[in-house]
Every structure is written in C-alpha cells, then in structure tokens.
TORZA-297702 format. One record per atom (N, C-alpha, C, O): x, y, z. Coordinates in pm, whole numbers, padded with zeros to 5 digits, always signed. Layout:
N
XYZ...
end
This chain:
118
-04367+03828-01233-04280+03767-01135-04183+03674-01207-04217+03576-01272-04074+03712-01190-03949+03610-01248-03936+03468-01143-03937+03461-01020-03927+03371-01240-03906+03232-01178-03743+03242-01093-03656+03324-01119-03737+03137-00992-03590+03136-00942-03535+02999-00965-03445+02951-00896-03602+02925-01086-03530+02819-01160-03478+02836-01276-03484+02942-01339-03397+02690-01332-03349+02722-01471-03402+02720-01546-03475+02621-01551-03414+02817-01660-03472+02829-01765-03400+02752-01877-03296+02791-01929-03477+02618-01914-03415+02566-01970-03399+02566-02176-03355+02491-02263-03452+02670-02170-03478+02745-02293-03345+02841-02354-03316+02891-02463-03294+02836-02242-03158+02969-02239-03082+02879-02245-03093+02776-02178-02952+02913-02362-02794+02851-02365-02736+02828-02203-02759+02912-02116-02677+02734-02184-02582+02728-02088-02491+02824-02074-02456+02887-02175-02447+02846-01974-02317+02897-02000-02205+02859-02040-02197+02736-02038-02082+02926-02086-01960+02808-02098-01883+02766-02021-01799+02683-02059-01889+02815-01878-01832+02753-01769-01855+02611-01744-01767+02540-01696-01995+02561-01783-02094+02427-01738-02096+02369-01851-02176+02276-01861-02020+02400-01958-02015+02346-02075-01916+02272-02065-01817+02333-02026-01899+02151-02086-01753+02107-02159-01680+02151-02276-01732+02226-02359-01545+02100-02288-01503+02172-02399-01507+02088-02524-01490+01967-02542-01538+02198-02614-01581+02169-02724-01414+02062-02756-01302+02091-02713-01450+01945-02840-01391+01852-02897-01287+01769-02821-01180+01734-02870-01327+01739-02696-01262+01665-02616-01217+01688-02477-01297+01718-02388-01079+01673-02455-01060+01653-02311-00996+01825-02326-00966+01891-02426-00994+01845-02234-00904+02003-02294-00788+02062-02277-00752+02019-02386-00682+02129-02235-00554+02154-02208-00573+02123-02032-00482+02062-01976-00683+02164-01960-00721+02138-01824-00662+01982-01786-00571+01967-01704-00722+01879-01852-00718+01741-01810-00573+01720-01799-00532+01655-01702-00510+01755-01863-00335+01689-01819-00291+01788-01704-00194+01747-01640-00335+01892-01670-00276+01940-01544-00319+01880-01424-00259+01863-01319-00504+01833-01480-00566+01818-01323-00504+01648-01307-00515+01589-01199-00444+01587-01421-00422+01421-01428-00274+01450-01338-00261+01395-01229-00174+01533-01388-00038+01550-01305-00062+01584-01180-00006+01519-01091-00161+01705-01142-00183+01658-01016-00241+01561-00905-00240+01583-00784-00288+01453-00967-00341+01352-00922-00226+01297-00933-00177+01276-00822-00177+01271-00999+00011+01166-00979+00075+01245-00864+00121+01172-00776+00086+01346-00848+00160+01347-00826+00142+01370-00647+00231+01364-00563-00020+01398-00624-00065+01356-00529-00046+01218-00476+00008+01203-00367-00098+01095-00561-00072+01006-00556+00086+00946-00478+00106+00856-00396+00177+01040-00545+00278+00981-00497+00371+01044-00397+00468+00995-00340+00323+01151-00389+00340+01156-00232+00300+01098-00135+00383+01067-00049+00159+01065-00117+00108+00989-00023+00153+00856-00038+00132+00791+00064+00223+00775-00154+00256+00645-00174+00381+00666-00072+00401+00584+00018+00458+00771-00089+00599+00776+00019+00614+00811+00124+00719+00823+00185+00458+00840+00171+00460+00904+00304+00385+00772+00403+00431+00749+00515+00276+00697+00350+00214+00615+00366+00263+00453+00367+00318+00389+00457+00219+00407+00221+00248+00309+00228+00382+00220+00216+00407+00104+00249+00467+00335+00148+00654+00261+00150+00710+00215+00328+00774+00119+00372+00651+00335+00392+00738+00279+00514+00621+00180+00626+00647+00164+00745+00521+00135+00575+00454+00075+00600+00492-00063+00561+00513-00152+00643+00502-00084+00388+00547-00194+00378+00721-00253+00461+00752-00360+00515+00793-00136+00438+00913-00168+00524+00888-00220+00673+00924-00329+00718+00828-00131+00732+00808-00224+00892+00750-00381+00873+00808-00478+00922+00619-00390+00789+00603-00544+00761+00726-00629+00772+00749-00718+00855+00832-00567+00630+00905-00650+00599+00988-00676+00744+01042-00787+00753+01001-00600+00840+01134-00620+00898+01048-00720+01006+01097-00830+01031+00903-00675+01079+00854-00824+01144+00865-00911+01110+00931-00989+01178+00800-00960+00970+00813-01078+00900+00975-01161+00887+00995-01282+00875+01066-01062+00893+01174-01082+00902+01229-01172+01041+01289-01279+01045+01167-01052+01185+01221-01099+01294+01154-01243+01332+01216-01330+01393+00970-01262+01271+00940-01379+01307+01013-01458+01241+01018-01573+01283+01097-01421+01111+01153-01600+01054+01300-01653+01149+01349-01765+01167+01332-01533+01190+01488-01529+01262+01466-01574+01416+01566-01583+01488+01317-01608+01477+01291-01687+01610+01391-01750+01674+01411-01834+01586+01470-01778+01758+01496-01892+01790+01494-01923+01942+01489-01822+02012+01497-02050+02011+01475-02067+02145+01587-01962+02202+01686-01927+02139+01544-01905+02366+01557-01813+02422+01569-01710+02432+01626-01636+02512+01484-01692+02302+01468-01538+02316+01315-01450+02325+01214-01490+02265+01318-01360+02387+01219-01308+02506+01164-01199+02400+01214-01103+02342+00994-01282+02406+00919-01157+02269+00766-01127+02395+00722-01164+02503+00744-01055+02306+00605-01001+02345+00497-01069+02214+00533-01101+02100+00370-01077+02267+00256-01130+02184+00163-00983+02148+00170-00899+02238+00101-00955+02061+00052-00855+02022-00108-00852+02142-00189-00759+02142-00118-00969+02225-00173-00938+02267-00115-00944+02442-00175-01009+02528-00013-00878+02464+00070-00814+02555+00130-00945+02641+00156-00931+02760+00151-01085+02568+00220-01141+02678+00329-01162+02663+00384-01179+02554+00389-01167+02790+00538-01194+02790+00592-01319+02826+00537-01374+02921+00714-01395+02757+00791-01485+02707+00863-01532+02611+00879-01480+02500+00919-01656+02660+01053-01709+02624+01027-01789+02565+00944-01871+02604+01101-01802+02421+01069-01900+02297+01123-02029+02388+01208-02034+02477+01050-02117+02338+01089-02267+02354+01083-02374+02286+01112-02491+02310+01029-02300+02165+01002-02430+02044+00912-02311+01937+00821-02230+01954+01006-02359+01814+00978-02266+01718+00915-02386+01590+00988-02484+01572+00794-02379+01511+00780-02464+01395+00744-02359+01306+00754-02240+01334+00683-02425+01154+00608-02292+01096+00526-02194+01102+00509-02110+01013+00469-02200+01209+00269-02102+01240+00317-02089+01351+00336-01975+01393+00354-02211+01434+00373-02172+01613+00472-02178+01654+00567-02231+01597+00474-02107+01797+00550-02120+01841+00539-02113+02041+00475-02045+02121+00582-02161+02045+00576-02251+02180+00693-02152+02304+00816-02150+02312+00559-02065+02401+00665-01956+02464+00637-02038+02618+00547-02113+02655+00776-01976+02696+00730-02048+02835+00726-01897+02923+00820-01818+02924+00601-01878+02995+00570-01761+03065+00564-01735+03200+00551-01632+03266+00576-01853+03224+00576-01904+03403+00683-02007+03437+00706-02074+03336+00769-02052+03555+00789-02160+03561+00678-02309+03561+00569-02315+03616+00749-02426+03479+00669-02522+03418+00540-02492+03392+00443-02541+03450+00537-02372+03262+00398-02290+03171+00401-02257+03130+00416-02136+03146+00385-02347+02949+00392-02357+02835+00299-02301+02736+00204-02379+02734+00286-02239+02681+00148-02138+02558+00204-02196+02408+00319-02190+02365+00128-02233+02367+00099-02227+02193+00075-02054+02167-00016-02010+02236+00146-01949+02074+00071-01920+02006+00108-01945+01891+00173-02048+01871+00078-01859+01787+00060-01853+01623+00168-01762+01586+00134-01653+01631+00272-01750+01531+00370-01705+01476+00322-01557+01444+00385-01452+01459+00217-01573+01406+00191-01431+01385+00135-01349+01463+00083-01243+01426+00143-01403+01614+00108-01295+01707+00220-01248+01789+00211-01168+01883+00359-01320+01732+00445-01218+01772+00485-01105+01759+00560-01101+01661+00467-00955+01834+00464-00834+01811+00620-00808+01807+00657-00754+01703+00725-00837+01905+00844-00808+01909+00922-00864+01952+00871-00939+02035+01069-00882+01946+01154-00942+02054+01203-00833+02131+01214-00722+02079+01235-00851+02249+01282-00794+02371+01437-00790+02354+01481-00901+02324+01513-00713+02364+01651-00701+02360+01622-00758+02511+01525-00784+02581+01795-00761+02522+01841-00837+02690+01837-00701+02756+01770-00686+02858+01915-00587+02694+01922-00477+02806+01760-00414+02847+01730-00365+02956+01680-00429+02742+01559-00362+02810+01502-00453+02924+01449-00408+03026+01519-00595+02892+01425-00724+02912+01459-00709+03136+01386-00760+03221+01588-00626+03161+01601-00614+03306+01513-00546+03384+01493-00563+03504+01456-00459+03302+01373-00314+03384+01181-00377+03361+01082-00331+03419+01185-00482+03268+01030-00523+03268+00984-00642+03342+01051-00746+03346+00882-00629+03393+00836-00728+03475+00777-00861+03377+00720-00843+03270+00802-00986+03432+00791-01112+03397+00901-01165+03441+00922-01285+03425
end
C-alpha cells in the first residue's frame, strides 16, 4: 500500500524550490506589478480623497457670519460667531448651538437654501 503523504526522502521538485542563487528574473516583474498596482489604487483612492479633505478644511477656514451650513450630524443653521474649534450657529429664532468647527459638513448655497426646510 502506497502512503498519500510526503515522502520526505525524495528531492523536491523545482517548482517548490527557490531559485538557485537568489531572487530570480520573477521578483522584478512580480515587484513592478505591485507598483504599479499600488499606484493605481493611490489615484483612484486616496488622491481624490485627500482633495475633498482639502477643499472642507478649506470651506471651514472661509466661515463667516450668515452663512447657512449643515452639521454632519444633519442640523441646520446660520453662522453667528465664528472662533478657532467653534462655532456658534443660530437654528431657531432666539436659539443659539455651540458646535465644533469640525462638525461642519457643508455650506448651503442661497439658491438651494429656498427649497429646504429650516
């Protein structure tokens, strides 16, 4: 009866072998395709990722009183006081909110700001 393990008495094959004296003509093709994987997904992913950052980060520094943002956690109002971290929206008549600069999600253009409720 023949065993159905490896016989570890028998040469390898050279498929499961590495190559003799180093890395082999293989490694720079399979390394270019890793770049170049790499960088596709860098331009598909994270470039226009960092761009949207930049342009929030942008709109929160450009704040200024009366203008009508949304909070990332969906509220709506009107700047009324802008400092470094906060900023001070009014959402009601005489009703004032602290939040944190960085929970502003967007500003509201004027033409959309007619058709939404608040």
């Amino acid at each position: 009866m023949r065993s159905l393990g490896l016989n570890y008495d028998q040469k390898m094959p050279p498929l499961l072998m590495g190559a003799p004296g180093g890395l082999g003509p293989g490694f720079a093709d399979q390394l270019m395709l890793i770049l170049i994987i790499f960088s596709i997904f860098y331009f598909i992913v994270f470039r226009p990722m960092r761009k949207g950052q930049r342009e929030v980060e942008q709109m929160r520094a450009e704040l200024k009183n009366g203008d009508r943002v949304v909070t990332s956690g969906g509220i709506y109002g009107t700047v009324v006081g802008v400092s470094d971290e906060v900023v001070q929206l009014r959402v009601a008549d005489q009703v004032k909110i602290q939040v944190a600069k960085s929970a502003v999600a967007r500003r509201i253009e004027e033409s959309a700001s007619k058709g939404s409720p608040a």
